[in-house]
PDB file of N, CA, C and O in Angstrom:
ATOM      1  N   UNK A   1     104.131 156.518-172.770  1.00  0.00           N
ATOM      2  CA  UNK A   1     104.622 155.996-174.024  1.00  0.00           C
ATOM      3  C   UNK A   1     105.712 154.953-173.800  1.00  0.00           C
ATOM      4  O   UNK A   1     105.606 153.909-174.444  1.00  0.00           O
ATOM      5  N   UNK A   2     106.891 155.120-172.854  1.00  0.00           N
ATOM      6  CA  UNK A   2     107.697 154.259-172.599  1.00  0.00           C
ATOM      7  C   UNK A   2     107.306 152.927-172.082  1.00  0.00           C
ATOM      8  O   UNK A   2     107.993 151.926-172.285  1.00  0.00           O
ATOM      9  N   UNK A   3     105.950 152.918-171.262  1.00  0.00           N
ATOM     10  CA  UNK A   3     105.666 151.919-170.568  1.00  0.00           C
ATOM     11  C   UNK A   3     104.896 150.695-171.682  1.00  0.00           C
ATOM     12  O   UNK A   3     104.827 149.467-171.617  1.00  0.00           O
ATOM     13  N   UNK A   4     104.427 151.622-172.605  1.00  0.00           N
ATOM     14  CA  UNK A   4     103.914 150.533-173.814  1.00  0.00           C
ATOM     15  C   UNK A   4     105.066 150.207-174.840  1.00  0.00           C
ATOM     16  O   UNK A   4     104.732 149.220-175.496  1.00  0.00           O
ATOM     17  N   UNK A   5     106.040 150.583-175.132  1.00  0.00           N
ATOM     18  CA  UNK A   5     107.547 150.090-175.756  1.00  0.00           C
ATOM     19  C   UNK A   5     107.579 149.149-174.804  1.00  0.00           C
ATOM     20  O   UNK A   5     107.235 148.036-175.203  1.00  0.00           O
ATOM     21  N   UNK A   6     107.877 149.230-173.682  1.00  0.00           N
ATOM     22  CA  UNK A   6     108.422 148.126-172.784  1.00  0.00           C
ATOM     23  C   UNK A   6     107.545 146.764-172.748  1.00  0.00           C
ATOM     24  O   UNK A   6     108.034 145.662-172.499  1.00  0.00           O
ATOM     25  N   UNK A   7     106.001 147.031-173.069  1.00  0.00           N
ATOM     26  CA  UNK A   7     105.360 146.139-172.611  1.00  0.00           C
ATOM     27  C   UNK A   7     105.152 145.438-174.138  1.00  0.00           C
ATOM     28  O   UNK A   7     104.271 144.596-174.309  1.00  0.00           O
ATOM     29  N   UNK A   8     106.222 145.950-175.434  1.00  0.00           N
ATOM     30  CA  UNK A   8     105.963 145.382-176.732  1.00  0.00           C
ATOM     31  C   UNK A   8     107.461 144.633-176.859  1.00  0.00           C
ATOM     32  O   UNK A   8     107.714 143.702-177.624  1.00  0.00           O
ATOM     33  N   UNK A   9     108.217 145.152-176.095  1.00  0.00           N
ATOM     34  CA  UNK A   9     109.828 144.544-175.779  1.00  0.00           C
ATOM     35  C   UNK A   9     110.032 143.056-175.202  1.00  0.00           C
ATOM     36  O   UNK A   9     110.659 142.060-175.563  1.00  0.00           O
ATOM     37  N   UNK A  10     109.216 143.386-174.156  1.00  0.00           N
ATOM     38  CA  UNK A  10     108.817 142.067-172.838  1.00  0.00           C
ATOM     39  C   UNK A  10     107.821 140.917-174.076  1.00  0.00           C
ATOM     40  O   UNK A  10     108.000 139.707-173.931  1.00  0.00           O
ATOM     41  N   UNK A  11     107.300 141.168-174.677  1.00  0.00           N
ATOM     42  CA  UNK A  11     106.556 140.540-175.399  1.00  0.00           C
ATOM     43  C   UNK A  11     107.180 139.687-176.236  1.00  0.00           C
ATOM     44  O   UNK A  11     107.227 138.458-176.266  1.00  0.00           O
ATOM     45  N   UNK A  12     107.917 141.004-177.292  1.00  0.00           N
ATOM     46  CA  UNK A  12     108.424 139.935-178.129  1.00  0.00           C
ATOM     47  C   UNK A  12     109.957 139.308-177.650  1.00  0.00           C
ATOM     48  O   UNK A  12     110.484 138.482-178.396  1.00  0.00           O
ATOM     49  N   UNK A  13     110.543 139.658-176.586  1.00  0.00           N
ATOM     50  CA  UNK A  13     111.168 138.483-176.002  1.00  0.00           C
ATOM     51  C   UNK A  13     110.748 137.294-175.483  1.00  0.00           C
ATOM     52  O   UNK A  13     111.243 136.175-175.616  1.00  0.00           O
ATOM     53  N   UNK A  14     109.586 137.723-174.756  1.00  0.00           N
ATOM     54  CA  UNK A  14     108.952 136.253-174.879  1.00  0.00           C
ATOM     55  C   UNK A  14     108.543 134.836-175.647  1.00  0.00           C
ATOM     56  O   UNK A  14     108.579 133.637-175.370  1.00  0.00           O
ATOM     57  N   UNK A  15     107.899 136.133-177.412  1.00  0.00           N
ATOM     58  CA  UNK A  15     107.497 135.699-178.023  1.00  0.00           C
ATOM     59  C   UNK A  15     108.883 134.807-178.413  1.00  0.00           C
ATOM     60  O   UNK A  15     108.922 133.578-178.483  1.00  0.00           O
ATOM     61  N   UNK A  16     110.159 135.860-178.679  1.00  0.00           N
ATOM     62  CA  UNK A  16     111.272 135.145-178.916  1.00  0.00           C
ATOM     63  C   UNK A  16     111.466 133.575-178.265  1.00  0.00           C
ATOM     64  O   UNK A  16     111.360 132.486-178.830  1.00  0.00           O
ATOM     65  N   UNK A  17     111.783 133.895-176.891  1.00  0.00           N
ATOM     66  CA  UNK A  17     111.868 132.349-176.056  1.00  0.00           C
ATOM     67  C   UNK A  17     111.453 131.076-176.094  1.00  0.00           C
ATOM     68  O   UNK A  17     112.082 130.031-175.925  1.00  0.00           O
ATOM     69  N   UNK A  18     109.714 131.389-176.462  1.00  0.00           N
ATOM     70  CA  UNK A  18     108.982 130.431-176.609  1.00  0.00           C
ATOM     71  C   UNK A  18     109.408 130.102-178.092  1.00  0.00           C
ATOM     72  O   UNK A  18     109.831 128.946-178.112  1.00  0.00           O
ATOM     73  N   UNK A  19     109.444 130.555-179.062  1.00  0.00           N
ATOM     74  CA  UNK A  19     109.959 130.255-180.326  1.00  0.00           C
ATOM     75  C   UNK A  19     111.305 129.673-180.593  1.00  0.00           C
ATOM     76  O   UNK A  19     111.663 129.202-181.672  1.00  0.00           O
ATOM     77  N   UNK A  20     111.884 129.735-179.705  1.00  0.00           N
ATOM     78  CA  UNK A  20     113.187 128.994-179.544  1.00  0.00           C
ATOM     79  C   UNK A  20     112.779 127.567-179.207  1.00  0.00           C
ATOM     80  O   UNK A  20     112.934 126.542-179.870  1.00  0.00           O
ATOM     81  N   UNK A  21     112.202 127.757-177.979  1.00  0.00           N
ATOM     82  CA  UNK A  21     111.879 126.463-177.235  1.00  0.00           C
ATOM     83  C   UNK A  21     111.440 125.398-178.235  1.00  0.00           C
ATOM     84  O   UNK A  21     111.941 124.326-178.576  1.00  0.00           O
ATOM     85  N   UNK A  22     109.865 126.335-178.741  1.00  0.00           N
ATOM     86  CA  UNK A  22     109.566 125.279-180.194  1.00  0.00           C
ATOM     87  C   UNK A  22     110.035 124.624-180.938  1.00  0.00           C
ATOM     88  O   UNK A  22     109.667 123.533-181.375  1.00  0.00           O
ATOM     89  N   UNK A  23     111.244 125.469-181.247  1.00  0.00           N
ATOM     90  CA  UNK A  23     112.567 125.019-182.499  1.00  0.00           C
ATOM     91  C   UNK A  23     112.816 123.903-181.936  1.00  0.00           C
ATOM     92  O   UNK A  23     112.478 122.997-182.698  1.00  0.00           O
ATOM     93  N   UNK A  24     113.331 123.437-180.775  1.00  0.00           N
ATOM     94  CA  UNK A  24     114.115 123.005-180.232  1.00  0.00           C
ATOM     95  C   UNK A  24     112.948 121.423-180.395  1.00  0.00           C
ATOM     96  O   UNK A  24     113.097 120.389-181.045  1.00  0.00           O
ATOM     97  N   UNK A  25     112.131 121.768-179.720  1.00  0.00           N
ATOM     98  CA  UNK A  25     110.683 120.395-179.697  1.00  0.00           C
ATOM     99  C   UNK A  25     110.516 120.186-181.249  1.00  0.00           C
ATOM    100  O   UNK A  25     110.366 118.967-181.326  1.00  0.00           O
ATOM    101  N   UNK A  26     110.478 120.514-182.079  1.00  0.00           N
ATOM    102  CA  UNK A  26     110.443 120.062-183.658  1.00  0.00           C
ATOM    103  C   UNK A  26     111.425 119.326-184.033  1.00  0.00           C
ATOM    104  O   UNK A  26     111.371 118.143-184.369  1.00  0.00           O
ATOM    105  N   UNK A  27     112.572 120.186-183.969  1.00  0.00           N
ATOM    106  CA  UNK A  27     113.959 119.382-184.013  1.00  0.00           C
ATOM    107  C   UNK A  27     114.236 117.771-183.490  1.00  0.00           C
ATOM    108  O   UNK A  27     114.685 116.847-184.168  1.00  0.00           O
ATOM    109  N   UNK A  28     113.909 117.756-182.370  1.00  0.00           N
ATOM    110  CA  UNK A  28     113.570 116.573-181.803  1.00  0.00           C
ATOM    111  C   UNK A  28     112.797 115.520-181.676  1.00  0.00           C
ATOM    112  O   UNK A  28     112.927 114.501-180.998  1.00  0.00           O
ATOM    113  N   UNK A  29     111.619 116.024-182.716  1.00  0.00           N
ATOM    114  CA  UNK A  29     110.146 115.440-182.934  1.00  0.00           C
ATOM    115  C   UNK A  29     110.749 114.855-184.515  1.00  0.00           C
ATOM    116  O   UNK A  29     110.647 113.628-184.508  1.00  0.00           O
ATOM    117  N   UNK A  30     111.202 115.240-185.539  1.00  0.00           N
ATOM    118  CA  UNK A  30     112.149 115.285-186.761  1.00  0.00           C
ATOM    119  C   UNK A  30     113.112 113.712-186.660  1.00  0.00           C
ATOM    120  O   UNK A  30     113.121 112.677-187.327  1.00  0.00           O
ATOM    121  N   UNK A  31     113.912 114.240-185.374  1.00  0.00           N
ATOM    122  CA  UNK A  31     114.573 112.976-185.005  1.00  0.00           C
ATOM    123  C   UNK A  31     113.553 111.679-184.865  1.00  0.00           C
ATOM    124  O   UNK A  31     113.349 110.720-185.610  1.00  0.00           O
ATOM    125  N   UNK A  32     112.990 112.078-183.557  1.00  0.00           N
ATOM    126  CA  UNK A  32     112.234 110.650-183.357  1.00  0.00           C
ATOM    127  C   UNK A  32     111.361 110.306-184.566  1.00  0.00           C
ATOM    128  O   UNK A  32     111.428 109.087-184.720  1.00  0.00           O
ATOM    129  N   UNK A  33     110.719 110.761-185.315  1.00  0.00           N
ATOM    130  CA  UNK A  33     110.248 110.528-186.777  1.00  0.00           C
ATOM    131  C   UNK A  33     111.147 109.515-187.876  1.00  0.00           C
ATOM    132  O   UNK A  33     110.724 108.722-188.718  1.00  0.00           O
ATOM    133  N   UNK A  34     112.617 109.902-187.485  1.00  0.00           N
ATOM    134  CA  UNK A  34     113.683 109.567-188.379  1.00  0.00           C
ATOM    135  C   UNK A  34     113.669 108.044-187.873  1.00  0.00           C
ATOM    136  O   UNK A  34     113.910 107.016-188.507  1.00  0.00           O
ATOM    137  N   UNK A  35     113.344 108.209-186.653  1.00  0.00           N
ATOM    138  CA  UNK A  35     114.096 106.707-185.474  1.00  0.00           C
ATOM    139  C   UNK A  35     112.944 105.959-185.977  1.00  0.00           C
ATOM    140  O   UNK A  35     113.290 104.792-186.159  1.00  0.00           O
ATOM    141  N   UNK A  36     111.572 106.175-186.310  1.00  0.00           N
ATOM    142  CA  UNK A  36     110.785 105.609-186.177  1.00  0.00           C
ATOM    143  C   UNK A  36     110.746 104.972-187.522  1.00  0.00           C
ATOM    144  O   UNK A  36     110.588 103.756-187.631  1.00  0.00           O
ATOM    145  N   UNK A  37     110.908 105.889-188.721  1.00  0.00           N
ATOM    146  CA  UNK A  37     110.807 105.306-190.182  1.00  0.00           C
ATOM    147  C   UNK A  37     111.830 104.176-190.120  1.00  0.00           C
ATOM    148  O   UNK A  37     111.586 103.282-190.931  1.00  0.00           O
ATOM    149  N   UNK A  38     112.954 103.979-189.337  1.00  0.00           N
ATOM    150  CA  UNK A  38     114.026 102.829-189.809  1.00  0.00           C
ATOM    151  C   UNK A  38     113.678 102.000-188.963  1.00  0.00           C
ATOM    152  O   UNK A  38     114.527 101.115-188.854  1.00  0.00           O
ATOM    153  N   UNK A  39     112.349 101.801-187.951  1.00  0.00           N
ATOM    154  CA  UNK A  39     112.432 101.297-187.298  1.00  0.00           C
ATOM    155  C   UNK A  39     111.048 100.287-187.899  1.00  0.00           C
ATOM    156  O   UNK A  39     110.753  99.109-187.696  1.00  0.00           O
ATOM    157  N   UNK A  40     110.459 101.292-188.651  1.00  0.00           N
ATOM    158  CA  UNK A  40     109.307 100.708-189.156  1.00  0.00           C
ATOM    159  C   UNK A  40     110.150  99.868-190.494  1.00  0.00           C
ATOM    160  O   UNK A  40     109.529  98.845-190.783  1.00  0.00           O
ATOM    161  N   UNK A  41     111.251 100.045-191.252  1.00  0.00           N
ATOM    162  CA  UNK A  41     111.976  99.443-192.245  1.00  0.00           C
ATOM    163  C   UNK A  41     112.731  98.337-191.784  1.00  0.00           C
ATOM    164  O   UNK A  41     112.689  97.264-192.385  1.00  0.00           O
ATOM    165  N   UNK A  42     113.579  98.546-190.529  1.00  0.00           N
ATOM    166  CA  UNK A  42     113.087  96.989-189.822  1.00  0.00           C
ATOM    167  C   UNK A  42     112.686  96.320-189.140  1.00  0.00           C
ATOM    168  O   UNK A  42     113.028  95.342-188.476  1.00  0.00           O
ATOM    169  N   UNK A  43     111.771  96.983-189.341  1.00  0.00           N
ATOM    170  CA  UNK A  43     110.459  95.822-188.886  1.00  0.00           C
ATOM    171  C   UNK A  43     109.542  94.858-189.738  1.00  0.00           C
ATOM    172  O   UNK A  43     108.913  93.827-189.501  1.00  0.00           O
ATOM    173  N   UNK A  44     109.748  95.633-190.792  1.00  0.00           N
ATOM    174  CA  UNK A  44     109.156  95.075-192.303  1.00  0.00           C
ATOM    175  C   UNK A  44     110.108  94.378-192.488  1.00  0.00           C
ATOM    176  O   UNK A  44     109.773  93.409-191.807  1.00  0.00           O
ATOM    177  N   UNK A  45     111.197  94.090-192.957  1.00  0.00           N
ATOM    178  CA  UNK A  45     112.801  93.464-193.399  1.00  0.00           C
ATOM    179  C   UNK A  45     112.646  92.086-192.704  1.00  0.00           C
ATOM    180  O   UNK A  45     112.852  91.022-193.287  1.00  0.00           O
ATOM    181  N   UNK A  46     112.025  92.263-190.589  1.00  0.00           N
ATOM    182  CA  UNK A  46     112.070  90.876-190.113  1.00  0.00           C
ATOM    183  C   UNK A  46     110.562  90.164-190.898  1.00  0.00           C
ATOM    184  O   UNK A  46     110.449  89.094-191.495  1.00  0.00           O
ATOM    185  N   UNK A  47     109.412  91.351-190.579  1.00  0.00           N
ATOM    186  CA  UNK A  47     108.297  90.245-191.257  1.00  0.00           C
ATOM    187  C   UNK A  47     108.419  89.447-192.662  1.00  0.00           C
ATOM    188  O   UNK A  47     107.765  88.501-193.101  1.00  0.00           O
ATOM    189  N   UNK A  48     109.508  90.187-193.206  1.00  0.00           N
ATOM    190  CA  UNK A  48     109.594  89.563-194.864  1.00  0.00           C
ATOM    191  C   UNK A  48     110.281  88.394-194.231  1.00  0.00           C
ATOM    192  O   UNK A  48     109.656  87.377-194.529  1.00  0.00           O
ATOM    193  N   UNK A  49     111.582  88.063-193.283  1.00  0.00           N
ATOM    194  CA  UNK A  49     112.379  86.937-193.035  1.00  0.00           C
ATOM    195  C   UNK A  49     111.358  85.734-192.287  1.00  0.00           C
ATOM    196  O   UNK A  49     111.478  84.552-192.610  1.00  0.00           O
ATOM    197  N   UNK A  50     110.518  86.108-191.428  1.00  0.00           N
ATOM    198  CA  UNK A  50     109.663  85.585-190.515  1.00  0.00           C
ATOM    199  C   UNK A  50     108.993  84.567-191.729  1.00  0.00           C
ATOM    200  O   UNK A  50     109.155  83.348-191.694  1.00  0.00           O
ATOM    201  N   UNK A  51     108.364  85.129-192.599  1.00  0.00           N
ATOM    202  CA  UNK A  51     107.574  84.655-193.705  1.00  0.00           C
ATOM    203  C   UNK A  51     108.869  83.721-194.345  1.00  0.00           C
ATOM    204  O   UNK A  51     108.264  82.667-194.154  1.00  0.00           O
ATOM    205  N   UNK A  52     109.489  83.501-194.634  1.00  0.00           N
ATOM    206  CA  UNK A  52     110.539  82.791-195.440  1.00  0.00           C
ATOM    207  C   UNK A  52     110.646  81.715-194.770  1.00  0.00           C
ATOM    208  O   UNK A  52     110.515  80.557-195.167  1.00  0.00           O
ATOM    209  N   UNK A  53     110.973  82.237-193.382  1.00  0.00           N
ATOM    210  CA  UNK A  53     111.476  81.172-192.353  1.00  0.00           C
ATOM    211  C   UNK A  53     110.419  80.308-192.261  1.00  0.00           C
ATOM    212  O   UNK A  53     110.658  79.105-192.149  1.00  0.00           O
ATOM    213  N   UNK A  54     109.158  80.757-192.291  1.00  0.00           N
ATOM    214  CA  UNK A  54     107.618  79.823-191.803  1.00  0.00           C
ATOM    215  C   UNK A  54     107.715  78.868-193.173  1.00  0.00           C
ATOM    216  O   UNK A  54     107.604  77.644-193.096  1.00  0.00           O
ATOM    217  N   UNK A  55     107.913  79.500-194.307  1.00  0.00           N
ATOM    218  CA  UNK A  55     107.722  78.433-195.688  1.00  0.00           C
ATOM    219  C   UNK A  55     109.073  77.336-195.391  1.00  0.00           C
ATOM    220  O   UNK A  55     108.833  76.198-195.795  1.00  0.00           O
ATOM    221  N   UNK A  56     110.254  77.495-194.838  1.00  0.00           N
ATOM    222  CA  UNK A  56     110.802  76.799-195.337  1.00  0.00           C
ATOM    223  C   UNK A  56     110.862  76.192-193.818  1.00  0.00           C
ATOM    224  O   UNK A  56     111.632  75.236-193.730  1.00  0.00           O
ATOM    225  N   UNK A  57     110.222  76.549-192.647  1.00  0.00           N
ATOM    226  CA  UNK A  57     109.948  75.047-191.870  1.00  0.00           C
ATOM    227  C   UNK A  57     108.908  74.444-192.228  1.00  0.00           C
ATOM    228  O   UNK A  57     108.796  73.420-191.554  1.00  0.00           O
ATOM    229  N   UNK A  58     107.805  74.604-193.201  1.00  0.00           N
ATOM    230  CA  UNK A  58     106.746  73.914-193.455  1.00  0.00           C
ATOM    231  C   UNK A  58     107.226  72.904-194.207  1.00  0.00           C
ATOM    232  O   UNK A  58     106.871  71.740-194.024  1.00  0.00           O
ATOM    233  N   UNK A  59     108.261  73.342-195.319  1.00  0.00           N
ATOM    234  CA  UNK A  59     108.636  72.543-196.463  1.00  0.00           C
ATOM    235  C   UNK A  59     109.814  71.296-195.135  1.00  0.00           C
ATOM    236  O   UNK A  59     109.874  70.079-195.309  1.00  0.00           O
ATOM    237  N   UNK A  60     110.285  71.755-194.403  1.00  0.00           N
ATOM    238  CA  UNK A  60     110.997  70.409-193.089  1.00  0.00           C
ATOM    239  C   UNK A  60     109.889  69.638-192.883  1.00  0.00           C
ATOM    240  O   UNK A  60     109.856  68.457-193.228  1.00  0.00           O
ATOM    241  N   UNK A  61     108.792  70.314-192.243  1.00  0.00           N
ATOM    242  CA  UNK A  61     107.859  69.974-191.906  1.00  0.00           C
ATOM    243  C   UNK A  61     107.530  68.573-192.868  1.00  0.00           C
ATOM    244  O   UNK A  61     107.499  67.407-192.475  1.00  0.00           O
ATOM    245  N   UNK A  62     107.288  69.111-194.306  1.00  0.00           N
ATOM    246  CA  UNK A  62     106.634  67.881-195.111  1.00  0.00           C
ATOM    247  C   UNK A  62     107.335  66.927-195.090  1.00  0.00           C
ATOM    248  O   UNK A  62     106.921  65.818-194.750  1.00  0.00           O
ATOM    249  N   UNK A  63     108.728  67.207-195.507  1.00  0.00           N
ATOM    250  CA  UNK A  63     110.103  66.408-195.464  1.00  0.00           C
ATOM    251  C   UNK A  63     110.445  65.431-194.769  1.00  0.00           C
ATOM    252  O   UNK A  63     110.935  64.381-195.184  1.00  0.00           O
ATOM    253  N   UNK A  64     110.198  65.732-193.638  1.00  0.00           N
ATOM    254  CA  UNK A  64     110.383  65.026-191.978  1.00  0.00           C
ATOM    255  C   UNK A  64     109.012  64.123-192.013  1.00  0.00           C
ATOM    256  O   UNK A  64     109.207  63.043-191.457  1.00  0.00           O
ATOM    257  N   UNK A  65     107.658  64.278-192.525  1.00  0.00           N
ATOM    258  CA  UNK A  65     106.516  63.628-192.737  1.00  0.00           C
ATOM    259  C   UNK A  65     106.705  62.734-193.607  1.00  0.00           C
ATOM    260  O   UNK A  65     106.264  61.621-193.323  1.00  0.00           O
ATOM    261  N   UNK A  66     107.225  62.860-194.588  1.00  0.00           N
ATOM    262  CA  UNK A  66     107.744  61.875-195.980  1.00  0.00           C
ATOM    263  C   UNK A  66     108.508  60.871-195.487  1.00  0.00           C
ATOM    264  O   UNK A  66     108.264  59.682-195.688  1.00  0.00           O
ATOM    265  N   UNK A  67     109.492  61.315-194.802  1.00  0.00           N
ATOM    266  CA  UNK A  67     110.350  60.595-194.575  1.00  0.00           C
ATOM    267  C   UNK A  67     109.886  59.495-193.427  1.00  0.00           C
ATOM    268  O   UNK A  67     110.180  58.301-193.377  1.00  0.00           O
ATOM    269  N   UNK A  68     109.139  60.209-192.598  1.00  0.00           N
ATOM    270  CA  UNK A  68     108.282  58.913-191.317  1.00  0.00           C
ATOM    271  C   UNK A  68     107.288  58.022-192.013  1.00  0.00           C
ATOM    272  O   UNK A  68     106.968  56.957-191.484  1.00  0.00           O
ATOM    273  N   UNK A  69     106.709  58.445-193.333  1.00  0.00           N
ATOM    274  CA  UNK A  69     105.679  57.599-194.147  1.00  0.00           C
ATOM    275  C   UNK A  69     107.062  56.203-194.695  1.00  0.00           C
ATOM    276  O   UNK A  69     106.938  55.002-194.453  1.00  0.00           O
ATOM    277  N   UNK A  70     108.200  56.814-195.401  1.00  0.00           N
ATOM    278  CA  UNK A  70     108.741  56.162-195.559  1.00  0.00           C
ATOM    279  C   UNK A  70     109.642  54.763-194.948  1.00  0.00           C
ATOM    280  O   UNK A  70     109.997  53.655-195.349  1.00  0.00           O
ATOM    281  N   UNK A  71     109.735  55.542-193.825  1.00  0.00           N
ATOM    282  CA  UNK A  71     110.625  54.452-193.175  1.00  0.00           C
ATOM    283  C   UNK A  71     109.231  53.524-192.002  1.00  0.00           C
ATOM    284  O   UNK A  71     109.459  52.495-191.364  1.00  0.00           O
ATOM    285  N   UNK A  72     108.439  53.968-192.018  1.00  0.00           N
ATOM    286  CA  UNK A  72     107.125  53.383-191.646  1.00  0.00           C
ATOM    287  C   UNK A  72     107.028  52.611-192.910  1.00  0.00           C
ATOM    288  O   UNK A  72     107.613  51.573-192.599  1.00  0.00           O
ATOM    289  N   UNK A  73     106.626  52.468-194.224  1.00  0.00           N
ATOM    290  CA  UNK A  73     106.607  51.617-194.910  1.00  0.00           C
ATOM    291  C   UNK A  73     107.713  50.447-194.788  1.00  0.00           C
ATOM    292  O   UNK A  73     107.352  49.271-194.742  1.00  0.00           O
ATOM    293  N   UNK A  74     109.104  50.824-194.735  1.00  0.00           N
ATOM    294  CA  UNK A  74     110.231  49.630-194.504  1.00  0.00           C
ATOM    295  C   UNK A  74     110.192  49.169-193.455  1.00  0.00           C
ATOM    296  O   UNK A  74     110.645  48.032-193.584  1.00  0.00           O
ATOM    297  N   UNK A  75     109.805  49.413-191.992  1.00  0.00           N
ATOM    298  CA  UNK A  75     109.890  48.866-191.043  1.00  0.00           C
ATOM    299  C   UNK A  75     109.178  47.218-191.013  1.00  0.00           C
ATOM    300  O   UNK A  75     108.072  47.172-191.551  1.00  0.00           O
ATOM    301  N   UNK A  76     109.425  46.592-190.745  1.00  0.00           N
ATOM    302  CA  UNK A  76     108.110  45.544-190.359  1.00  0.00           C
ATOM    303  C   UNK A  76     107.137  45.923-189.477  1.00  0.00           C
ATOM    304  O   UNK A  76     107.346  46.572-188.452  1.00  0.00           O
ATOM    305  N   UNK A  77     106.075  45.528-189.860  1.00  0.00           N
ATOM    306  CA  UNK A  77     105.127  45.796-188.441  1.00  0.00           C
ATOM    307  C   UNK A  77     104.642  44.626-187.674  1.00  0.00           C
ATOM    308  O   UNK A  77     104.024  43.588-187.910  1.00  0.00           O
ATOM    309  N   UNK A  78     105.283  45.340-186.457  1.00  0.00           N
ATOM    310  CA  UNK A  78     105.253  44.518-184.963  1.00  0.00           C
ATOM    311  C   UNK A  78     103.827  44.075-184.863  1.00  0.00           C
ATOM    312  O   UNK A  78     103.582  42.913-184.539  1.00  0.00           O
ATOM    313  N   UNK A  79     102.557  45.212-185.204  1.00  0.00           N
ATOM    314  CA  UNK A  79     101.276  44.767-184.635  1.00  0.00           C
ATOM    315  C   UNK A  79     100.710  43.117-185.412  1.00  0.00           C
ATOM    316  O   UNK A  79      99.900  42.354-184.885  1.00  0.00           O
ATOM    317  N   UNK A  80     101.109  42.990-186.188  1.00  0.00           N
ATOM    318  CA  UNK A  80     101.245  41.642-186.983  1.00  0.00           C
ATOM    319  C   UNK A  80     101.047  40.168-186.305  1.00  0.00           C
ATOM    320  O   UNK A  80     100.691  39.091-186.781  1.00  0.00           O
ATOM    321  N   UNK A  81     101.401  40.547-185.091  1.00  0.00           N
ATOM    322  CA  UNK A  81     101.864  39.465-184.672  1.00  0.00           C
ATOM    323  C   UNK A  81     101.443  38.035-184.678  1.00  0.00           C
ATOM    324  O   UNK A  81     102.158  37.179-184.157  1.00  0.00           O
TER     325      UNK A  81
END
């Protein structure tokens, strides 16, 4: 009889241990979850800036084109000759 107490003792200390351990891997799985959602928030935050930044070098882009049509119109042209 004693030897099956013992072998339900040994058990659920085990069972205990490993259930600790678990705690411990969730806890930490919780965290990196946490790291990951703000990481995914900025990451979204740069693609929204990325996108801003692309419109408003396109709009240089045109600007800088306008402006070479323009001063190409005032120049004289050399091929004339």
């Amino acid at each position: 009889m004693w030897i099956w107490i013992a072998v339900v003792v040994v058990a659920l200390i085990i069972l205990l241990a490993v259930g600790v351990r678990l705690a411990g891997r969730l806890d930490g799985l919780g965290r990196a979850a946490l790291r990951l959602r703000k990481r995914q928030a900025e990451a979204a935050k740069l693609q929204e800036s990325a996108a801003e930044l692309q419109v408003t070098v396109l709009a240089v882009q045109q600007r800088a084109e306008l402006a070479q049509e323009h001063i190409a119109a005032l120049s004289p042209s050399r091929d004339k000759g």
